[in-house]
Structures are given as structure tokens and as C-alpha cells.
TORMIMI-917919 format. One line per 3 residues: number of its first residue (from 1); for each residue x, y, z of C-alpha. Coordinates in steps of 0.2 Angstrom, whole numbers, always signed. Example, Ala and Ser with C-alpha at 12.3 -4.5 7.8 and 13.67 -1.06 7.14 Angstrom:
residues 2
1 = +62 -22 +39  +68 -5 +36 $
//
This chain:
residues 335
1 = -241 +14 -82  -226 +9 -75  -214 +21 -72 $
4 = -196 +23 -61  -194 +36 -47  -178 +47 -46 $
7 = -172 +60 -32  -165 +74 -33  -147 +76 -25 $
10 = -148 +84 -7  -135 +98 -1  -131 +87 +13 $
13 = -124 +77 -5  -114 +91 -9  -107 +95 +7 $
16 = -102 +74 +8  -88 +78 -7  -84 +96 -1 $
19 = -72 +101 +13  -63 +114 +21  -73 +131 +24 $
22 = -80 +145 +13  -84 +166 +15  -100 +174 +15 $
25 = -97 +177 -5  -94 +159 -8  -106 +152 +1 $
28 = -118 +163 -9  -111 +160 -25  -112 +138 -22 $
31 = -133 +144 -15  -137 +148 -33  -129 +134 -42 $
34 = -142 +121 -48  -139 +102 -43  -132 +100 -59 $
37 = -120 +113 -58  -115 +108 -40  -111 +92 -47 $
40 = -101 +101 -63  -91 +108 -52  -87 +94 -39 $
43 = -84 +84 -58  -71 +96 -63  -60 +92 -47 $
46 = -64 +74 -48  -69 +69 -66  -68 +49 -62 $
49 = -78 +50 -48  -93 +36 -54  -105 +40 -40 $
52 = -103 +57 -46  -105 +53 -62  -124 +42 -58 $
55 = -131 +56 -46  -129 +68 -62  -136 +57 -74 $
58 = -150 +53 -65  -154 +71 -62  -153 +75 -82 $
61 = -167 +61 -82  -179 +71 -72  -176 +85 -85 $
64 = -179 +75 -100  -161 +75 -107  -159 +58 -110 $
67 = -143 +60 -123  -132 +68 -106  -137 +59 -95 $
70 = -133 +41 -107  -114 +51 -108  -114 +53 -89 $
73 = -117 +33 -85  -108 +26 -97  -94 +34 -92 $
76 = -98 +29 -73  -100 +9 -81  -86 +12 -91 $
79 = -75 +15 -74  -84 +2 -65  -93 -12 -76 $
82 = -99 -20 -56  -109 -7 -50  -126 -17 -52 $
85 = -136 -1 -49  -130 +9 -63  -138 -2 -77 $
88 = -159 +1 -72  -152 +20 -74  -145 +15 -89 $
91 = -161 +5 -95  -172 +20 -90  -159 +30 -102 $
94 = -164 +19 -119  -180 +19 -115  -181 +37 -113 $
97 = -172 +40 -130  -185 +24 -136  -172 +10 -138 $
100 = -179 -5 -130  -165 -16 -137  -153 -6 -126 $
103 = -165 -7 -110  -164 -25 -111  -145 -27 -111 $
106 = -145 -16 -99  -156 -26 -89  -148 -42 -91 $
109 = -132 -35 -88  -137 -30 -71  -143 -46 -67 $
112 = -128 -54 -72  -116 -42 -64  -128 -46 -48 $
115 = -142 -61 -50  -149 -55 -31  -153 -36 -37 $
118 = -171 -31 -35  -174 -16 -46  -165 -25 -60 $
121 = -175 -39 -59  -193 -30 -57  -187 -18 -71 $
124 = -182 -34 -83  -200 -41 -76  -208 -24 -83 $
127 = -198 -26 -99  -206 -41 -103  -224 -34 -97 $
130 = -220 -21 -110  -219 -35 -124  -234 -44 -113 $
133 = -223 -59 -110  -231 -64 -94  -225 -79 -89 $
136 = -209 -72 -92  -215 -57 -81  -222 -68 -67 $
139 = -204 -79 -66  -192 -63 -65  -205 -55 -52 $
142 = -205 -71 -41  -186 -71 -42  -184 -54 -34 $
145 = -198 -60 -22  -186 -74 -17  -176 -59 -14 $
148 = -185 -50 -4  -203 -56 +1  -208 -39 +7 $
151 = -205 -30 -9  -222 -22 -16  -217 -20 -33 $
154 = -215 -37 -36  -232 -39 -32  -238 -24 -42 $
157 = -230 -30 -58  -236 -49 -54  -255 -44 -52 $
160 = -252 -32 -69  -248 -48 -76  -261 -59 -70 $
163 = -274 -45 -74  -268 -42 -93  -268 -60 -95 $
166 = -285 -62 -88  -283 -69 -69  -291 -57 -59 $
169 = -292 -66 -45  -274 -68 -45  -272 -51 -48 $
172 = -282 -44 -36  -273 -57 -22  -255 -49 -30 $
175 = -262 -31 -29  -267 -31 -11  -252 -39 -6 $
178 = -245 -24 -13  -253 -12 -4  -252 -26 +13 $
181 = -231 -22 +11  -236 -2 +6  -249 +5 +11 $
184 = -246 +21 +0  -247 +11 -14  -255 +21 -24 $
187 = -253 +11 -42  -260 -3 -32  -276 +5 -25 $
190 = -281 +12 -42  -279 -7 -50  -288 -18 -38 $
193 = -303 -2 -40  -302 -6 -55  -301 -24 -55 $
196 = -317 -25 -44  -326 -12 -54  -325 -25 -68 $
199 = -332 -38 -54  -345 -25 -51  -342 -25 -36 $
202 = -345 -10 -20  -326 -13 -14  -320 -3 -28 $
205 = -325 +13 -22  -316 +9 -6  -301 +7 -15 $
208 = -304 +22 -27  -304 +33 -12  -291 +25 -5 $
211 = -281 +31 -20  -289 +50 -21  -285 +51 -3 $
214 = -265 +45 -8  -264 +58 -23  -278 +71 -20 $
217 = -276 +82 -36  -276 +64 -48  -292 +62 -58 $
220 = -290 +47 -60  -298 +39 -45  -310 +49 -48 $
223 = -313 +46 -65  -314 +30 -64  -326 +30 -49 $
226 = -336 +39 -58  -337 +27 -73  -341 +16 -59 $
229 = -356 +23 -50  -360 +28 -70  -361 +8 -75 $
232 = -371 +6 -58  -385 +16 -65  -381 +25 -49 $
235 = -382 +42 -57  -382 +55 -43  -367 +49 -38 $
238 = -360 +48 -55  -363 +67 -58  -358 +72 -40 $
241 = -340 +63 -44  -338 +69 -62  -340 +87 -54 $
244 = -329 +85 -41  -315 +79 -54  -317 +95 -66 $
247 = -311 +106 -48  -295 +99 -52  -299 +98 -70 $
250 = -311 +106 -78  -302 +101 -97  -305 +84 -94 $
253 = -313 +81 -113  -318 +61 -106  -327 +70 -92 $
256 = -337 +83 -101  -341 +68 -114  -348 +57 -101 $
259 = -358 +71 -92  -365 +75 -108  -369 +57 -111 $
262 = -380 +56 -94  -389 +70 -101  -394 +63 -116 $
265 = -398 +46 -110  -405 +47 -93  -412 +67 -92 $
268 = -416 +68 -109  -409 +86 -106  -403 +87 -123 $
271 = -397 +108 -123  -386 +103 -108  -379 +86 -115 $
274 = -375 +100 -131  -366 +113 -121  -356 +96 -113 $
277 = -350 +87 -128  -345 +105 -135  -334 +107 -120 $
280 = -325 +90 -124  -323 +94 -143  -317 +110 -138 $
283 = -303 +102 -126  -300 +85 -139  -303 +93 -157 $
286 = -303 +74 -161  -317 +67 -152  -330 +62 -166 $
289 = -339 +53 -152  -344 +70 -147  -348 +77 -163 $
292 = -360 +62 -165  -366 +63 -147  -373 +83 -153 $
295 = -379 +76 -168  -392 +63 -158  -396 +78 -147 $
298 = -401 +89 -162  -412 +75 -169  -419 +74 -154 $
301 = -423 +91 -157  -431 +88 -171  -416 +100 -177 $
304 = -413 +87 -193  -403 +100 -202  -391 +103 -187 $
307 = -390 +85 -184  -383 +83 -198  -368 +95 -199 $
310 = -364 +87 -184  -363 +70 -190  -354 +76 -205 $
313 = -342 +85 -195  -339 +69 -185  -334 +60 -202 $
316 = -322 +74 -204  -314 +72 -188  -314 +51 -192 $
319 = -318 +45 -208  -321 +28 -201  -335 +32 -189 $
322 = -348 +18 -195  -361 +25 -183  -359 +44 -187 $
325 = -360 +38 -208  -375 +25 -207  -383 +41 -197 $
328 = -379 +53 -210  -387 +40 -222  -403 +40 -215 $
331 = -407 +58 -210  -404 +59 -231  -413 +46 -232 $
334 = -403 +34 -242  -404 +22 -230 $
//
């Protein structure tokens, strides 16, 4: 996923639209203001201030109150319709409060107001990776490249394109000149480990743990190396990783699921592969898999009548589970 970064106001912000000095009791009074308030305050002196105006509305982003912060910008767009930054705030803003009609007006606006802006472009280049218009995608983020070659978010949402549509080697190529332009690139790492995973190949653990050692308490590089060594029939190190994720996680229902599933089809240790698809029913109630996954246990067993609560229950959980019914069937033998 894709998502926009916001800052919280500094003090060294405040002080910039404050002046003269303040007593002790002042001083401590403006201390336990939030940044929000800080900002009421300098808002009230100077209401038409439009900087003012974005730094506040892109803190009540970061709270989740999209319908203040939408008043705060378009007031500051309403005072000055050519500050070029102010619409991916505003874009952000709709999609927040899931108008994607409004995102991309705001979008285009900004890239007619200023037809050079970077963050406008790559946003409207994610819009239309939203709607999985890639060609589109590929044009706006070469556009910003033309811009500014260096920019690593171009690349990023290029090689998400290419990948999506199917050209993993042209992703791969646009993900690693990501990370060639940041190294911290976290989004990128994880994307080209999982781009080579489906290669099969060993680079994706490099890259995996290029992107645990970026974001240490993420599961997600682990998880997915994990899946890796997993599909490698590489067990050892499937299990060693999964355990190492459930330290940082230990409700993680996928993990618990697949430990339970190397249980049960490489150990044949059936009690244990139970007590590990009961953990991930107990953290996603709505996992069926898991249900089904206690049911083979138990007919392994030789526990039929068990087996077959279990596969009941899964079709409680999801009516549709052909695999959980057709077993049902034929431990009643109808089929």
C-alpha cells in the first residue's frame, strides 16, 4: 500500500510566527498546548494566514479528522488557489473521507496550477494505480521523473505498475532503482523480495532482510520470508522465521495457520498442528481454513466424529468452503 507521510509541526514552527518575550507562567501555559492548539491560537491573531491554515490541516490528518482538516485547506486554497502543495493535502483529504472523485480534481488541479510538481504527479500516478490504469500510471510517473530523475517514488510506483500488470522484470529494474536513489526504502525492499520470491529465487531473502533490518518490529518481511523458505521445502528455516515473527506478534492468525500447516503435512504431528490452527481461529474467528485444517488433523486421528464438528463448523464460518462440504460428505458417507 501506498500511503502519504505527514509531520508533525515543530516548536521551532511555532516560535517562527511568535515574537516578543513571555514569563515563566506563560511559557508554561503555551508548554501544554498541543500542536493543534499552538496553531488555534496563532489562527485567532491571524486567521488568513494559509500556511497556518495547511500545517493544521495536515495535523488533523494524522488524527483521522478528515472533515477539519477538508475546512482548514479549503480555506487556505480558497485564499490562494496557486499554492501547488496544498491540493495532494487536499487529495489525501477525500480519500480519507472515501471520495475518490474529489482526490482526482484535486490532483489535476495541482498539476495545472504547477505541470512541474512532483508529489502531484506521483499522487495522480497512484490514483490511477488505484483504478489499475497502468499505462496511465507509467506516463504521469515518468513525467515527474523528467522532473526530477533522482526521485525514488517514481520508481516505486512504476515498478508497482509493471508488477501488477505482469512485467516483473521491469519491475524488479524500477524497484531497485528505487532503493539505488533511497536506500531506506523500505516499500521497495519488501517488493523486489517479493518479486524474486515469485522467481524463486535466494535474492529474496537478502532483500527481506534488508527490509526487517529498515523496520524491525514489521512482520511483514518476516512473514513473507517465511512463506519463502516455506515454498522452498526449506522447513527449518521456515519454522525458525515464523517464531521469530510471533516475538513481535504472537496474534498473527496467518502465522499460527501456517505453523499448524507444517505440522500436519511435513511432521505429521497432528496434536500440535491442532493447538496451532486453534490459536489462529482464536485470533481470526473467520478463518474456515483453520477449522478445516483441525478437521484433517482429527481424521488423521482416526477421531471421525471430531472431524467432523470441525468441518461442520468451518461451513458455519463460510458456507461456500467446497472443500470443508465435499469432506463432510464423505465422512457421512454420501459421497
Amino acid at each position: 500500500m501506498i500511503k502519504g507521510n505527514y509531520l508533525l509541526i515543530s516548536i521551532s514552527l511555532l516560535s517562527l510566527f511568535s515574537c516578543g518575550s513571555k514569563n515563566t507562567t506563560q511559557q508554561s501555559a503555551q508548554a501544554k498546548l498541543s500542536p493543534i492548539d499552538s496553531l488555534s491560537q496563532l489562527l485567532a491573531v491571524d486567521r488568513d494566514n494559509t500556511n497556518l491554515l495547511y500545517q493544521r490541516a495536515k495535523l488533523y490528518v494524522e488524527k483521522g479528522d478528515y472533515t477539519a482538516a477538508k475546512i482548514d485547506i479549503s480555506k487556505a486554497i480558497l485564499r490562494d488557489t496557486t499554492k501547488a502543495d496544498y491540493y495532494p493535502l487536499l487529495a489525501d483529504i477525500y480519500m480519507g473521507l472515501r471520495q475518490p472523485v474529489g482526490a482526482k480534481a484535486a490532483l489535476e488541479k495541482c498539476v495545472e496550477v504547477a505541470p512541474n510538481h512532483v508529489e502531484g504527479l506521483n499522487k495522480l500516478a497512484e490514483f490511477n494505480l488505484f483504478l489499475k490504469n497502468y499505462q496511465e500510471t507509467i506516463r504521469l510517473a515518468d513525467r515527474a521523473l523528467r522532473v526530477d530523475i533522482h526521485n525514488p517514488k517514481s520508481y516505486f510506483i512504476k515498478g508497482f505498475a509493471f508488477m501488477e500488470s505482469g512485467d516483473t522484470n521491469k519491475a524488479i529494474n524500477s524497484m531497485q532503482t528505487a532503493v539505488e536513489q533511497n536506500p531506506d526504502y523500505y516499500e521497495a525492499f519488501l517488493q523486489l523480495g517479493i518479486l524474486f520470491s515469485a522467481k524463486k529465487s535466494k535474492l529474496a531473502v537478502n532483500y527481506f532482510s534488508n527490509a526487517s533490518q529498515l523496520q524491525p518490529n514489521n512482520i511483514e518481511p518476516y512473514y513473507n520470508l517465511g512463506m519463502f523458505y516455506q515454498n522452498a521445502g526449506q522447513i527449518d528455516k521456515a519454522i525458525e522465521t515464523y517464531r521469530l515473527l510471533l516475538k513481535l506478534d504472537n496474534k498473527d492468525a496467518d502465522t499460527h495457520y501456517n505453523l499448524g500447516y507444517i505440522d500436519f503435512m511435513y511432521k505429521k504431528a497432528y496434536d500440535s498442528a491442532i493447538l496451532n490452527f486453534t490459536q489462529a481461529l482464536a485470533n481470526d474467528k473467520k478463518m474456515a481454513k483453520a477449522a478445516y485444517m483441525r478437521g484433517l488433523c482429527y481424521e488423521a486421528l482416526k477421531r471421525n466424529d471430531k472431524a467432523k464438528a470441525e468441518y461442520a463448523f468451518a461451513l458455519k464460518i463460510d458456507s461456500s468452503f467446497a472443500l470443508a462440504a465435499k469432506a463432510n460428505l464423505r465422512l457421512l458417507g454420501l459421497k
